[in-house]
N, C-alpha and C positions, 0 to 999 in steps of 0.2 A: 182561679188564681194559681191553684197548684199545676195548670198547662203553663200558665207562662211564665214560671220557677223553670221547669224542665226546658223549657225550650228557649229560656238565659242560660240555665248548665249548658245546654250542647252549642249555643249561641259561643259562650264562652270556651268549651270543649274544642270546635272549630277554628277558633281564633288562634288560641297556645299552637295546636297540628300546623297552622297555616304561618305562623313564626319560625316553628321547629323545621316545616319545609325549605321556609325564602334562607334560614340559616345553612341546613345541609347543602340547598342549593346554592348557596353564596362559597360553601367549602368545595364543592364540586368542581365550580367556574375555577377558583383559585389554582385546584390537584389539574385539570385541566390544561389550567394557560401554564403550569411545572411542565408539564407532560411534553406541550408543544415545543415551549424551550430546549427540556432534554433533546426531544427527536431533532429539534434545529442543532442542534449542536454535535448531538450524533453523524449529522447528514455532512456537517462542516468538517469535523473528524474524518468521517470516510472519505470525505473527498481531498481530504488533506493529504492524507496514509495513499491513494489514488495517485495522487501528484506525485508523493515519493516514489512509489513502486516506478511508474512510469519513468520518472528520473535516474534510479536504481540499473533498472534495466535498460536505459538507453548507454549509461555508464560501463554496464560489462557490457555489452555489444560492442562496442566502439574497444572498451580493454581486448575483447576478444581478437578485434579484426587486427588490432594492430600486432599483437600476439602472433596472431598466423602470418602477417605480413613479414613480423618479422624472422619466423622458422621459414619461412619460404626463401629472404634472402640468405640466412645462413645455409639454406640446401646450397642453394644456385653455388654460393662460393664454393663451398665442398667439393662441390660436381664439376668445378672450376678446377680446383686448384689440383694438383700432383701432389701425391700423397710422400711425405717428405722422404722417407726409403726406396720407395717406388723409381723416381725419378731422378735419384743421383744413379741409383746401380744401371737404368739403362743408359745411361749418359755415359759413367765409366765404362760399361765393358762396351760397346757401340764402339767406344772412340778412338782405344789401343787396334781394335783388330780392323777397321778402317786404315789406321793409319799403316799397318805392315804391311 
């Protein structure tokens, strides 16, 4: 009689562990399926912040280009143009001593 007292204690003993398990493991799956969400959501994020950077940076490329495009035509004019002292003084004296 007293084997099978003891061996309803562990009977019972078993039972409580084997609750306490399927519970932890019920909390487990739960912090788990959080887990995958965060990392899903993380992965959405980076590829969001991805998207902008790429956007970002296509935006100053193109500010950059036009930038230069446009210091390029402000040379050209420059390099065009008669420098506004420059080009009356040989026009005036050129043109009296031409003309005696």
């Amino acid at each position: 009689m007293e084997k099978l007292e003891l061996l309803a204690q562990r009977i019972d003993s078993l039972i409580r562990e084997m609750v306490r398990l399927r519970e932890a493991n019920a909390s487990l799956g739960g912090e788990i399926t959080d887990l995958k969400d965060e990392l899903e959501l993380g992965r959405m994020e980076k590829e969001d912040l991805q998207k902008q950077i790429t956007s970002n940076e296509a935006a100053r490329n193109e500010a950059c280009t036009r930038i230069d495009a446009l210091i390029g035509r402000i040379q050209e004019a420059l390099s065009e143009a008669p420098l506004p002292g420059a080009g009356s003084q040989e026009d005036g004296g050129a043109s009296p001593a031409g003309q005696e």
